[in-house]
C-alpha positions in Angstrom: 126.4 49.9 95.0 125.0 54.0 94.6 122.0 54.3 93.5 120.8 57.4 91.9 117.5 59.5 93.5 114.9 59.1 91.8 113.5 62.8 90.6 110.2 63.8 92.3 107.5 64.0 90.1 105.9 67.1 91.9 107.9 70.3 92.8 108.5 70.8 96.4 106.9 73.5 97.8 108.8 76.6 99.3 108.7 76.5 103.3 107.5 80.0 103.7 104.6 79.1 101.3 103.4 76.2 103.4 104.4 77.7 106.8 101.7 80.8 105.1 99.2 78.3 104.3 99.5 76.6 107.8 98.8 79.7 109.5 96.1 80.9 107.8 94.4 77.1 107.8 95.2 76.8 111.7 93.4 80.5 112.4 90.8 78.8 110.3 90.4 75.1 111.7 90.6 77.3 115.7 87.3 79.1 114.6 85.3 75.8 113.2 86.4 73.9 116.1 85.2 76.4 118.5 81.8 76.9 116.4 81.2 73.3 116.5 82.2 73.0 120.1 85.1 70.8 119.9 87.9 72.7 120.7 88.1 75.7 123.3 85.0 75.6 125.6 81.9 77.2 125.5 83.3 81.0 124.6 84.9 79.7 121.5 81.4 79.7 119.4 82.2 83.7 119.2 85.9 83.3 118.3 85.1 84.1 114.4 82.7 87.0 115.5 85.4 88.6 118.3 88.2 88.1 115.7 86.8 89.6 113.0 85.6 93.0 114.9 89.1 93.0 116.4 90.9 92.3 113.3 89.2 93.1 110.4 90.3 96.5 108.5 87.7 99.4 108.9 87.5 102.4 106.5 85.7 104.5 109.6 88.7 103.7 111.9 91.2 104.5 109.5 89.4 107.9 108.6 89.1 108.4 112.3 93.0 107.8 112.7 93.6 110.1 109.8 91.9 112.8 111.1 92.9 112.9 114.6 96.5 111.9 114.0 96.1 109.2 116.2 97.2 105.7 115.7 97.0 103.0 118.3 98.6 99.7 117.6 95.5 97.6 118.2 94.0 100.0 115.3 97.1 99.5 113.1 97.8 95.8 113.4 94.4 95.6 111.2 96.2 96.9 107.9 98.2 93.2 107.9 95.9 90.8 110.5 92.5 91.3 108.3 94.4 88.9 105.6 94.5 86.0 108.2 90.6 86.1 109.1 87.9 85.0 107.1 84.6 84.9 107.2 83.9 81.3 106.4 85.6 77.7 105.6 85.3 78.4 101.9 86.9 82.0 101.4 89.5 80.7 103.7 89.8 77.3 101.5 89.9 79.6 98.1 92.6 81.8 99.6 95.2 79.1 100.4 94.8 77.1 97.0 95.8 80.7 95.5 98.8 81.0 98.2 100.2 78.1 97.5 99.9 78.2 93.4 101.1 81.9 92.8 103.2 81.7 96.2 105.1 79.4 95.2 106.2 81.0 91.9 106.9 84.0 93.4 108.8 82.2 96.4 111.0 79.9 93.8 111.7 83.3 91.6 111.8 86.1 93.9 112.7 84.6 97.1 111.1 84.0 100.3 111.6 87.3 101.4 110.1 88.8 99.1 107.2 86.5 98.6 106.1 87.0 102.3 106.9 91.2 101.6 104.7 91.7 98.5 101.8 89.2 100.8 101.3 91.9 103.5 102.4 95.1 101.5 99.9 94.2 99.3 97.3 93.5 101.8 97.9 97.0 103.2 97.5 98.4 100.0 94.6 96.6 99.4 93.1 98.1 102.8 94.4 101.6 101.6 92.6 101.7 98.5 90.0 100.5 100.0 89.3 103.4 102.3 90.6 106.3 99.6 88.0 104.9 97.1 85.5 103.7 98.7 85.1 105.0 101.5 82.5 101.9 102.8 81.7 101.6 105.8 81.6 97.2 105.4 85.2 96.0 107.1 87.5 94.3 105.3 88.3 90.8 105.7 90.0 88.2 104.3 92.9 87.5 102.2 91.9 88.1 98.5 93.5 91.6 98.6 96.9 89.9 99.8 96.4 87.0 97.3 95.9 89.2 94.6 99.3 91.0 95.4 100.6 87.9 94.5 98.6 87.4 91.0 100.2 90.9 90.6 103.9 89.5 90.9 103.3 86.6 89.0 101.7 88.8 86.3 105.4 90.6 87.1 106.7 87.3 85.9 104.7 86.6 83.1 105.3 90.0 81.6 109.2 90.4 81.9 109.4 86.7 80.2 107.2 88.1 77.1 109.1 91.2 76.8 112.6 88.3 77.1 110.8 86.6 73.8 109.5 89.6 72.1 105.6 89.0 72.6 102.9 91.0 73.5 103.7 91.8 77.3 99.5 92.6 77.5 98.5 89.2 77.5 100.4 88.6 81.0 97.1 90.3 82.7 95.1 87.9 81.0 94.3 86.2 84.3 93.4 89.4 86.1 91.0 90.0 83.6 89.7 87.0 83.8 89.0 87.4 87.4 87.9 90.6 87.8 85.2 89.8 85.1 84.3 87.0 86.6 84.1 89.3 90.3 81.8 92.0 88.1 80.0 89.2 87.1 78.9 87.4 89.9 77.9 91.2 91.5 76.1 91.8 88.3 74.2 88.3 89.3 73.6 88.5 93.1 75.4 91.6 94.0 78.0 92.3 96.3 80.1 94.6 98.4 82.8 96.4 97.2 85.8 94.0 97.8 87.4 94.1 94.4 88.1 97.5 94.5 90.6 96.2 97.7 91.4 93.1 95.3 92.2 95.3 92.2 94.7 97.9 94.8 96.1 95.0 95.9 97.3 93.5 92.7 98.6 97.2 91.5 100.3 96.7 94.3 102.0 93.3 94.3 102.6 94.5 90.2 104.4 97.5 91.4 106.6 96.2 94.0 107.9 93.6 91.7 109.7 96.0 90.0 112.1 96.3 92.9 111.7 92.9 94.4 112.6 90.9 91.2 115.7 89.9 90.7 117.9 92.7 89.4 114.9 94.8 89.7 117.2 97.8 91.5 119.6 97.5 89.0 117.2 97.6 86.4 115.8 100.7 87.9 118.6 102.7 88.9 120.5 101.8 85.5 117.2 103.2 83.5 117.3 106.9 86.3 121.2 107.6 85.4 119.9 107.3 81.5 117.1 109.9 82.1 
Protein backbone atom coordinates (compact mmCIF):
# COMPACT_ATOMS: atom_id res chain seq x y z
CA UNK A 1 0.00 0.00 0.00
CA UNK A 2 1.86 3.69 -0.97
CA UNK A 3 1.53 6.04 1.23
CA UNK A 4 1.84 9.59 0.49
CA UNK A 5 4.80 12.04 2.38
CA UNK A 6 3.55 13.89 4.56
CA UNK A 7 4.45 17.87 3.65
CA UNK A 8 6.97 19.33 6.17
CA UNK A 9 5.54 22.00 8.04
CA UNK A 10 8.87 24.13 8.02
CA UNK A 11 10.89 24.88 4.85
CA UNK A 12 14.13 23.19 4.52
CA UNK A 13 16.88 25.20 4.71
CA UNK A 14 19.36 25.67 1.73
CA UNK A 15 22.79 23.72 2.39
CA UNK A 16 25.02 26.53 1.67
CA UNK A 17 23.00 28.61 4.21
CA UNK A 18 23.51 26.16 7.05
CA UNK A 19 27.06 25.02 5.92
CA UNK A 20 27.50 29.47 6.30
CA UNK A 21 25.96 29.36 9.68
CA UNK A 22 28.12 26.30 10.80
CA UNK A 23 31.24 28.00 9.99
CA UNK A 24 30.76 31.04 11.45
CA UNK A 25 29.15 29.23 14.83
CA UNK A 26 32.21 26.72 14.79
CA UNK A 27 34.92 29.92 14.54
CA UNK A 28 32.69 31.03 17.32
CA UNK A 29 32.22 27.96 19.77
CA UNK A 30 36.65 27.48 19.03
CA UNK A 31 37.11 30.94 20.75
CA UNK A 32 34.59 30.40 23.94
CA UNK A 33 35.97 26.99 24.36
CA UNK A 34 39.50 28.22 24.47
CA UNK A 35 38.46 31.34 26.75
CA UNK A 36 36.85 29.05 29.18
CA UNK A 37 39.72 26.58 28.91
CA UNK A 38 37.98 23.67 27.61
CA UNK A 39 39.13 23.19 24.30
CA UNK A 40 42.81 23.92 22.94
CA UNK A 41 45.24 24.27 26.03
CA UNK A 42 46.42 27.02 27.80
CA UNK A 43 47.25 29.50 24.51
CA UNK A 44 43.67 29.25 23.44
CA UNK A 45 42.43 32.06 26.01
CA UNK A 46 44.12 34.55 23.26
CA UNK A 47 42.56 32.85 20.25
CA UNK A 48 39.72 35.75 20.00
CA UNK A 49 42.41 38.48 20.63
CA UNK A 50 45.17 36.77 17.95
CA UNK A 51 42.24 36.33 15.48
CA UNK A 52 40.85 39.46 15.51
CA UNK A 53 44.35 41.51 15.03
CA UNK A 54 45.10 38.95 12.23
CA UNK A 55 41.86 39.06 10.68
CA UNK A 56 39.95 41.98 11.30
CA UNK A 57 39.83 44.70 8.40
CA UNK A 58 41.99 47.86 9.10
CA UNK A 59 41.35 51.32 7.45
CA UNK A 60 45.36 52.14 8.23
CA UNK A 61 46.48 48.90 6.44
CA UNK A 62 44.38 49.43 3.59
CA UNK A 63 45.58 53.12 3.28
CA UNK A 64 48.98 51.84 3.77
CA UNK A 65 48.43 49.26 0.80
CA UNK A 66 46.99 51.99 -1.30
CA UNK A 67 49.70 54.09 -1.02
CA UNK A 68 52.62 51.95 -1.39
CA UNK A 69 51.03 49.77 -4.04
CA UNK A 70 51.72 46.92 -1.99
CA UNK A 71 49.38 44.13 -1.23
CA UNK A 72 50.33 41.08 0.67
CA UNK A 73 47.86 38.29 1.00
CA UNK A 74 47.86 38.07 4.71
CA UNK A 75 46.75 41.96 4.36
CA UNK A 76 44.18 41.11 1.64
CA UNK A 77 42.53 37.93 3.06
CA UNK A 78 41.09 40.64 5.69
CA UNK A 79 38.56 42.30 3.07
CA UNK A 80 36.44 38.64 3.27
CA UNK A 81 37.92 36.87 6.82
CA UNK A 82 36.80 39.97 9.12
CA UNK A 83 33.03 38.66 8.44
CA UNK A 84 33.83 35.32 10.17
CA UNK A 85 35.21 36.94 13.52
CA UNK A 86 33.44 38.47 16.13
CA UNK A 87 33.93 40.03 18.96
CA UNK A 88 31.65 38.26 21.33
CA UNK A 89 28.95 35.23 21.65
CA UNK A 90 26.11 37.69 21.06
CA UNK A 91 27.15 39.66 17.74
CA UNK A 92 28.18 36.32 16.53
CA UNK A 93 24.60 34.82 17.72
CA UNK A 94 22.71 38.07 15.99
CA UNK A 95 24.67 37.47 12.77
CA UNK A 96 23.62 33.88 12.09
CA UNK A 97 19.85 34.33 12.94
CA UNK A 98 20.09 37.12 10.10
CA UNK A 99 22.13 34.48 7.74
CA UNK A 100 19.89 32.00 7.96
CA UNK A 101 16.49 34.27 7.64
CA UNK A 102 17.56 36.54 4.58
CA UNK A 103 20.11 33.70 3.42
CA UNK A 104 17.75 31.59 2.87
CA UNK A 105 15.53 33.80 0.63
CA UNK A 106 18.22 34.81 -1.29
CA UNK A 107 19.61 31.06 -1.62
CA UNK A 108 15.86 29.58 -2.62
CA UNK A 109 15.55 32.74 -5.24
CA UNK A 110 18.88 33.53 -6.45
CA UNK A 111 20.80 30.43 -5.96
CA UNK A 112 23.41 29.26 -3.88
CA UNK A 113 25.97 30.77 -5.90
CA UNK A 114 24.90 33.72 -5.68
CA UNK A 115 23.80 33.89 -2.18
CA UNK A 116 27.41 32.97 -0.95
CA UNK A 117 28.67 35.86 -3.86
CA UNK A 118 26.65 38.82 -2.74
CA UNK A 119 27.87 37.44 1.32
CA UNK A 120 31.54 38.24 0.75
CA UNK A 121 31.26 40.95 -2.06
CA UNK A 122 29.31 42.65 0.15
CA UNK A 123 31.51 42.23 3.09
CA UNK A 124 34.31 43.73 0.99
CA UNK A 125 32.25 46.53 0.13
CA UNK A 126 31.36 47.01 3.48
CA UNK A 127 35.21 47.24 4.42
CA UNK A 128 35.71 49.66 1.32
CA UNK A 129 33.40 52.08 2.41
CA UNK A 130 34.48 51.89 5.36
CA UNK A 131 37.96 53.10 4.80
CA UNK A 132 36.80 55.82 1.85
CA UNK A 133 34.38 57.41 4.45
CA UNK A 134 35.65 57.06 7.37
CA UNK A 135 38.65 56.80 7.38
CA UNK A 136 38.74 55.28 11.39
CA UNK A 137 41.33 54.02 12.62
CA UNK A 138 38.86 51.20 14.94
CA UNK A 139 39.15 47.67 12.72
CA UNK A 140 36.44 46.20 11.44
CA UNK A 141 34.95 43.05 12.57
CA UNK A 142 32.23 41.04 12.32
CA UNK A 143 29.57 40.08 9.94
CA UNK A 144 26.91 42.83 10.00
CA UNK A 145 28.37 44.42 6.81
CA UNK A 146 28.14 40.93 5.02
CA UNK A 147 24.63 40.34 6.58
CA UNK A 148 23.46 43.47 5.52
CA UNK A 149 24.45 42.64 1.80
CA UNK A 150 22.01 40.24 2.18
CA UNK A 151 19.06 42.61 3.66
CA UNK A 152 20.19 44.45 0.43
CA UNK A 153 19.12 41.46 -1.97
CA UNK A 154 16.18 40.66 -0.25
CA UNK A 155 15.23 44.32 -0.40
CA UNK A 156 16.21 43.34 -4.29
CA UNK A 157 13.36 40.84 -3.86
CA UNK A 158 10.92 42.81 -2.22
CA UNK A 159 11.13 45.63 -4.64
CA UNK A 160 11.00 43.75 -8.08
CA UNK A 161 7.73 41.87 -6.67
CA UNK A 162 6.04 45.47 -5.95
CA UNK A 163 7.00 46.85 -9.17
CA UNK A 164 5.33 42.89 -10.64
CA UNK A 165 1.93 44.22 -8.64
CA UNK A 166 2.15 47.81 -9.28
CA UNK A 167 2.86 49.16 -5.62
CA UNK A 168 5.04 51.57 -4.27
CA UNK A 169 8.63 49.83 -4.82
CA UNK A 170 9.84 52.41 -1.70
CA UNK A 171 8.32 50.56 0.94
CA UNK A 172 10.76 47.46 0.11
CA UNK A 173 13.53 49.52 2.25
CA UNK A 174 11.18 49.63 4.98
CA UNK A 175 13.37 47.20 6.97
CA UNK A 176 16.56 49.08 6.30
CA UNK A 177 15.09 51.97 7.61
CA UNK A 178 14.01 50.39 10.32
CA UNK A 179 17.48 49.25 11.23
CA UNK A 180 19.52 51.89 10.55
CA UNK A 181 17.21 54.06 12.94
CA UNK A 182 17.24 51.79 15.37
CA UNK A 183 21.62 51.71 14.82
CA UNK A 184 21.40 55.83 15.05
CA UNK A 185 19.45 55.28 17.86
CA UNK A 186 21.14 53.22 20.14
CA UNK A 187 24.55 55.66 19.26
CA UNK A 188 22.35 58.55 19.93
CA UNK A 189 21.82 56.54 23.59
CA UNK A 190 25.28 55.09 24.50
CA UNK A 191 27.29 55.96 21.45
CA UNK A 192 29.13 54.02 19.29
CA UNK A 193 31.75 53.54 16.52
CA UNK A 194 31.24 54.02 13.20
CA UNK A 195 30.10 50.42 11.96
CA UNK A 196 26.92 51.43 10.12
CA UNK A 197 28.58 53.33 7.78
CA UNK A 198 30.30 49.57 6.77
CA UNK A 199 26.63 48.19 7.41
CA UNK A 200 24.93 50.90 5.10
CA UNK A 201 28.01 50.12 1.99
CA UNK A 202 27.31 46.87 2.48
CA UNK A 203 23.68 46.75 1.76
CA UNK A 204 24.17 49.28 -1.33
CA UNK A 205 26.18 46.69 -2.18
CA UNK A 206 24.20 43.44 -1.84
CA UNK A 207 21.19 45.97 -3.59
CA UNK A 208 23.41 46.58 -6.40
CA UNK A 209 24.62 43.26 -7.26
CA UNK A 210 21.16 41.84 -7.36
CA UNK A 211 20.67 43.49 -10.32
CA UNK A 212 22.92 41.09 -12.09
CA UNK A 213 22.56 38.12 -9.86
CA UNK A 214 18.73 37.80 -10.01
CA UNK A 215 17.38 35.74 -12.18
CA UNK A 216 17.23 37.26 -15.64
CA UNK A 217 18.98 40.18 -14.13
CA UNK A 218 21.64 40.18 -17.44
CA UNK A 219 18.91 39.99 -19.57
CA UNK A 220 17.18 42.55 -18.06
CA UNK A 221 20.15 44.74 -18.23
CA UNK A 222 21.56 44.20 -21.45
CA UNK A 223 17.93 44.28 -23.08
CA UNK A 224 17.33 47.89 -21.32
CA UNK A 225 21.56 49.10 -22.88
CA UNK A 226 20.55 48.04 -26.72
CA UNK A 227 17.22 50.38 -25.99
CA UNK A 228 19.45 53.42 -24.89
Amino acid sequence: MDYQKEPSPVNPLPPVVVALVLIIMGIEAGFSLGARGIFGGPEAVGWRLEAIQTYSFSSDIFWWMWETGQWPPEHLIRFVSYPFVHIAFTQTLFVCVFVLAMGKMVAEIFGDLAMVLVFLVSGVGGAVGYALLTQSSVPLIGGFPAVYGLIGAFTYILWRQLSLVGAQQSRAFTLIAFLMGIQLLFGLLFGGTLDWVADLCGFATGFGLSFFLAPGGWARIRNRIRRE
